[in-house]
C-alpha positions in Angstrom: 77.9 77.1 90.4 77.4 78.0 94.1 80.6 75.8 95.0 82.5 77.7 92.6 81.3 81.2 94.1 82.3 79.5 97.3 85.9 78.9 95.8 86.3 82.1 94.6 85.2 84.0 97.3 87.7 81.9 99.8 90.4 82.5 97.5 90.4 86.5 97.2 88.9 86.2 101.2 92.8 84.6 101.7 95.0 87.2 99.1 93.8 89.9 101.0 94.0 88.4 104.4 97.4 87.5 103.7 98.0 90.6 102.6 97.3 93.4 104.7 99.1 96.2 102.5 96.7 95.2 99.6 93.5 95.4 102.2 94.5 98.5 103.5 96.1 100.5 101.2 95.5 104.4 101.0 96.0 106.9 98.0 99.4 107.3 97.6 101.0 103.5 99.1 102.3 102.6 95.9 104.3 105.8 95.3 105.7 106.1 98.9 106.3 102.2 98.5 108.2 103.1 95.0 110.3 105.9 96.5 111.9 103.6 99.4 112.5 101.4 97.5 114.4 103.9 95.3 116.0 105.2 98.0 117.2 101.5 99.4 118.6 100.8 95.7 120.7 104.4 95.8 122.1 102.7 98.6 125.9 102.3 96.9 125.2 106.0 94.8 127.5 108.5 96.5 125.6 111.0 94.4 122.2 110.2 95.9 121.3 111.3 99.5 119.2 114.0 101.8 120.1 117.6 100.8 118.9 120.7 102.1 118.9 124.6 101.0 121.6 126.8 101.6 121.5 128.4 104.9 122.4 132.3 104.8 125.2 131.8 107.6 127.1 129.4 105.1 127.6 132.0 103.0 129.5 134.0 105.5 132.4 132.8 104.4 132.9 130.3 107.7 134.1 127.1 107.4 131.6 124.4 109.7 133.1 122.2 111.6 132.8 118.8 111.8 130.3 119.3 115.0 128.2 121.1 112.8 127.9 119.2 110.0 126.4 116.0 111.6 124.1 117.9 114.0 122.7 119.4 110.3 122.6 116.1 109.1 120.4 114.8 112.0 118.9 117.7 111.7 118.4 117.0 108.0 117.5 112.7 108.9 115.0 113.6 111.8 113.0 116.2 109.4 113.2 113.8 106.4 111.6 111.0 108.3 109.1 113.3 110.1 108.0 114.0 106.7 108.1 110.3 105.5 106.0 109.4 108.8 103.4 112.1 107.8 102.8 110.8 104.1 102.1 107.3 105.6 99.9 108.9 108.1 97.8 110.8 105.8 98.2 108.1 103.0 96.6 105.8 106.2 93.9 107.9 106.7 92.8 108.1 102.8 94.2 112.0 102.3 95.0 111.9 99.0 96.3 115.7 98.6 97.9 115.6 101.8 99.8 112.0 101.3 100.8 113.6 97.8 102.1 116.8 99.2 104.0 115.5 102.0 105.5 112.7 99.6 106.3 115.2 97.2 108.3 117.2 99.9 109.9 114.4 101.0 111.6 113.6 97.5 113.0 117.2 97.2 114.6 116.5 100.5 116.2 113.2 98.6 118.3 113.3 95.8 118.3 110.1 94.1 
């Protein structure tokens, strides 16, 4: 029996050794694992992409130029993975509410 034990223990000793996402997984992991991978297969969806509110001065009535638009899309791509960096970092740290919240912002920044 104590050879079988031995067995056993060795076995799930290896899965997680081999495995350090399963030994160190945090709260929220699985979701923020589940929403890149969303996000990687909207890859070919032209509908799917970051998005952002309505600014006031776009409603002016000015047209933006092309200068514009891809400094707010850096903008937008620098904010969205400051926010993806911070659900990891909390999820890493075992903050449950706090992965959750900054996951949750993260997918109204995403259309998918």
């Amino acid at each position: 029996m104590s050879r079988r034990r031995a067995i056993t223990a060795f076995a799930i000793g290896a899965v997680l050794g081999f495995s350090p996402a399963l030994a160190h997984a945090g709260p929220c992991t699985a979701a923020i694992a589940q929403f890149e991978a969303a996000i990687r297969a909207s890859a070919g969806n032209p509908m799917a992409g970051l998005t952002a509110r309505q600014t006031t001065s776009a409603q002016l009535g000015y047209q933006p130029t092309a200068a514009s638009i891809n400094q707010e899309q850096e903008r937008l791509k620098s904010q969205f993975a400051a926010t993806m960096a911070r659900a990891k970092r909390l999820d890493a740290r075992g903050d449950r509410k706090g992965c959750t919240g900054a996951l949750n912002a993260a997918r109204r920044m995403y259309i998918l």
